[in-house]
Residue, then its C-alpha position, 0 to 999 in steps of 0.5 A: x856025617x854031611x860036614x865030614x864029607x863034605x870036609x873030605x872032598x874040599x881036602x881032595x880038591x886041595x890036594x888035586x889043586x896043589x899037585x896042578x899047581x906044582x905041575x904048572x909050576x915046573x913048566x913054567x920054569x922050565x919054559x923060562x929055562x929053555x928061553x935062556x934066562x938065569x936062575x935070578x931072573x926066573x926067581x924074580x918073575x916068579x915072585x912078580x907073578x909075571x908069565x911072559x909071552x914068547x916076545x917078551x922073553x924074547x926081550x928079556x933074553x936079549x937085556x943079557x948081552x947089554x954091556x961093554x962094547x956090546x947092546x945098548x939099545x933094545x927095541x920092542x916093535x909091532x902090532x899093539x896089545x903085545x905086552x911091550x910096554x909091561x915087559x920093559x917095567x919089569x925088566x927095569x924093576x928085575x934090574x932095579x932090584x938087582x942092582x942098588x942105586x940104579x937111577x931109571x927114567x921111563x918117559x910116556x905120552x901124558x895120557x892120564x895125571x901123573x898120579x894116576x899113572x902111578x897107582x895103575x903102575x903100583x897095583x898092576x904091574x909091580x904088585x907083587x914087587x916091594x916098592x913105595x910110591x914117592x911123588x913120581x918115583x918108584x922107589x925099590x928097598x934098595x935105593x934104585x929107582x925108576x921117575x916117571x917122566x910124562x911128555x907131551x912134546x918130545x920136547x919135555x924130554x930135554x928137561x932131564x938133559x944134564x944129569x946122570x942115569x942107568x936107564x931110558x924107558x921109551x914107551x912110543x919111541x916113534x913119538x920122540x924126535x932123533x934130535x932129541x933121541x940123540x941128546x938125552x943119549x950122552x945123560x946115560x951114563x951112571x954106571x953101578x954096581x957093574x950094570x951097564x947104562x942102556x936103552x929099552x923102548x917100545x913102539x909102533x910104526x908111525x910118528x915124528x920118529x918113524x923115519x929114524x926109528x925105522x932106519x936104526x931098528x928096524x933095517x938093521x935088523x931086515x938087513x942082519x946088520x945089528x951090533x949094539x941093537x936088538x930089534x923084537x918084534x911083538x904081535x897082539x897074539x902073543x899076549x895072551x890076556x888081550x889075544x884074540x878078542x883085543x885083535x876082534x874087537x879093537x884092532x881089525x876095525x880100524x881102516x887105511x895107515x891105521x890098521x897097517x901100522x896098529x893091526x899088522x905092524x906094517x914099517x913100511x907105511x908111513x903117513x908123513x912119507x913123500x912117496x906112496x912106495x911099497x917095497x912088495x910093488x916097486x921092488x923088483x924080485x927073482x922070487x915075485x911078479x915085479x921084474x917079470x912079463x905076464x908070462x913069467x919071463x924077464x921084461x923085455x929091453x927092445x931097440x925102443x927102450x932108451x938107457x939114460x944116467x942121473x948123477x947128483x954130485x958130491x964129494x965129502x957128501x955122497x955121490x948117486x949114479x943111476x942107470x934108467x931104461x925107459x919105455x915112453x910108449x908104456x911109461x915105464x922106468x926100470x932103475x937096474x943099477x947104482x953107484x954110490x959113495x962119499x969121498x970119492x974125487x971126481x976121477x974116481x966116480x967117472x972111473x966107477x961109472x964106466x966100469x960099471x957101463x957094459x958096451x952093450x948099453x947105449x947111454x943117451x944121455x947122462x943127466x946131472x944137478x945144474x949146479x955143476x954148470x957152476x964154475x968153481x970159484x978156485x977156476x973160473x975157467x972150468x965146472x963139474x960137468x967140465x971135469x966128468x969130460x976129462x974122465x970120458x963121462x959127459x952130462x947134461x944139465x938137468x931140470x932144476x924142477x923140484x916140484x914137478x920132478x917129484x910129480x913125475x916120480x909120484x906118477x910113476x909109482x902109480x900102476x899101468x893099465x897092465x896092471x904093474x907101477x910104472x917105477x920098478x927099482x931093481x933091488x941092489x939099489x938099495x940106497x933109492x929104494x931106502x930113500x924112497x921108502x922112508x923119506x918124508x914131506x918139507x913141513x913148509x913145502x908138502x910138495x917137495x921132500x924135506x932136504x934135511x934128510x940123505x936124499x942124494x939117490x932120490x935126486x940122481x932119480x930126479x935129474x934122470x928122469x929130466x927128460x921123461x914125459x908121461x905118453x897120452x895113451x899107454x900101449x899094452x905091455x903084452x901086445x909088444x912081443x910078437x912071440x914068433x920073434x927070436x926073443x934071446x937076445x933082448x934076455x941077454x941084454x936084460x941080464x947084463x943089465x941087472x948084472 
């Protein structure tokens, strides 16, 4: 009578079991529906018993617009433990399965031996999807496979160079060189079974790559400019399995660039950078304090400001004009406009620096690369600067200092007894403020930057602060207004400025 029962509740627990499990099953797929996934995929995750978090699906979305004309390189970003690098093998496996004869090659860091790797990538993430291990290939009935390449230099990347693919997996993108980013780019071309060859990658900022991947990604992605890329950002939250706990234990201990870069996935740190610039300090908003006096108004430009010019010159390369104001008493330098553009002839810059210069601007003095001193070899009998006068914009040489005049610029970005950086950059000057953020020590000079990069903006920046001198003392910037003056003309004057 006892088994009886007994056998009657475990069949109601089963029958409870089963209708929760059918219920589950109907808002999981339900969820994969609203994310805009096929009927095949979900079919697919469903067998791999595989959940993904709102990134992930975020990511797998955007693999539907790969093709033709259209993306090609899709990113995964952020804070460690998201699952990024998960989502990316069972995509490649979902397009592995779906597509005979893919060949895919998915490049890791050498943490652990090749054949370890393997079985943690057999047991864990393609458990449930039918596969055979063959050395270092994941081999799929189908004939499509994905080889598992370890490096430990970006370097071991080029031993695929020369042969054709479907698919690069990069797990930590930022440790690979562009050079070499760009090279294995031409071996993406085995096109099969109408599937398109692509890019799927993951990472966290810092790195060799940081630079590069930031620029390509990331910055597309901040300034809506994303054609054939795809930029997710991942966070640990959304992994349910690691969460909080990983976040608690793992992540919130850490300190300094670290804990930016891992906990907080914070783009805009960067060890190897030059500068130690922060958009949320030296960039002036409308919306924040920078830009602003201590009561909430626009910095005030008096008669005791000086306005100055730094040009770097080029012709096939870009050109850089900035406009600097400049305080000597408060050592504070506002960089409120720029002018920026290749192929422009010498007339041509001199004509956009004038109309972009309003009467009421009183330029001191405009300060250039000392190479323009250079007589050209076709004439000896003339120079750059020689031809800015033609067009009515006439330099001065600048200092030929680079050390000192990146110490200069180091300083400034340091803050001032009131409290703000001494460098405030208004924000249409996006080329100095992108140069500025992401441009990276000389790894043979580390007090000079690398000249390899686009850093034109930074020496127009340079050459205009020629003549700047850090005061011996700082006056308050808030003793400066006597607030019975009559203030309106100094804002008229700033919001022509930053016009």
């Amino acid at each position: 009578m006892r088994q009886k029962k007994q056998e009657q509740e475990q069949e109601q627990k089963n029958s409870e079991l089963s209708e929760l499990e059918r219920q589950s099953m109907i808002a999981y797929i339900e969820y994969l529906v609203r994310g805009g996934l096929p009927d095949d995929m979900i079919q697919f995750f469903r067998d791999a018993r595989y959940v993904p978090n709102k990134s992930q699906l975020a990511f797998h979305k955007a693999t539907l617009e790969c093709g033709p004309g259209k993306v090609q390189e899709i990113l995964m970003e952020g804070s460690k433990g998201g699952g990024k690098s998960h989502a990316e093998l069972i995509q490649a496996a979902y397009d592995c399965m779906k597509h005979p004869g893919l060949v895919c090659v998915f490049f890791r860091k050498q943490k652990s031996s090749a054949r370890e790797h393997m079985m943690q990538l057999s047991t864990r993430t393609f458990k449930y999807i039918p596969h055979t291990l063959e050395k270092n290939q994941i081999i799929f009935p189908n004939g499509s496979k994905i080889v598992v390449a370890g490096f430990n230099t970006s370097g071991d990347i080029l031993k695929y160079n020369g042969q054709n693919f479907s698919l690069f997996i990069y797990d930590e993108l930022t440790m690979i060189k562009q050079d070499d980013y760009d090279t294995m780019w031409g071996n993406l071309r085995l096109e099969v079974d109408g599937y398109y060859p692509r890019m799927y990658g993951s990472t966290n900022p810092g790195g060799i790559g940081h630079v590069w991947v930031k620029k390509k990604f990331i910055e597309a992605r901040r300034e809506n400019r994303e054609k054939d890329t795809r930029c997710i950002h991942s966070d640990t939250l959304d992994n349910a399995v690691l969460g909080e706990n990983y976040k608690h234990d793992k992540l919130e201990k850490l300190s300094g660039q670290q804990r930016e870069r891992w906990l907080l996935g914070n783009w805009d740190i960067n060890e190897g950078a030059a500068f130690n610039f922060m958009r949320s300090r030296h960039v002036a908003d409308s919306g924040g304090a920078f830009g602003y006096d201590y009561k909430g108004r626009h910095y005030i430009i008096g008669s005791d400001w000086m306005r100055v010019g730094g040009i770097d010159y080029g012709s096939a390369k870009p050109y850089c004009h900035l406009w600097l104001a400049i305080n000597q008493n408060y050592g504070r330098v506002y960089v409120y406009r720029e002018d920026y553009g290749a192929r422009l002839s010498t007339k041509q810059q001199a004509n956009r620096i004038l109309q972009k210069t309003s009467e009421e601007e009183e330029i001191l003095a405009t300060f250039c690369d000392p190479a323009m001193a250079r007589q050209y070899e076709s004439d000896l009998s003339t120079n750059a600067i020689d031809e800015y006068a033609k067009y009515g914009v006439y330099l001065t040489a600048g200092s030929r200092q680079r050390v000192a005049g990146k110490m200069k610029i180091d300083n400034l970005l340091e803050d001032r007894p009131d409290g703000m950086p001494g460098l405030i950059i208004a924000p249409s000057c996006v080329n100095l403020i992108g140069q500025l953020d992401t441009l990276v020590r000389d790894p043979l000079n580390p007090e000079d930057v690398d000249t390899t990069e686009e850093d034109h903006a930074y020496d127009a920046l340079r050459y205009g602060l020629s003549r700047f001198r850090e005061p011996v003392t700082y006056e308050d910037q808030r003793s400066f207004m006597n607030e019975e003056e009559d203030e309106e003309s100094h804002y008229s004057i700033m919001s022509k400025l930053f016009a």
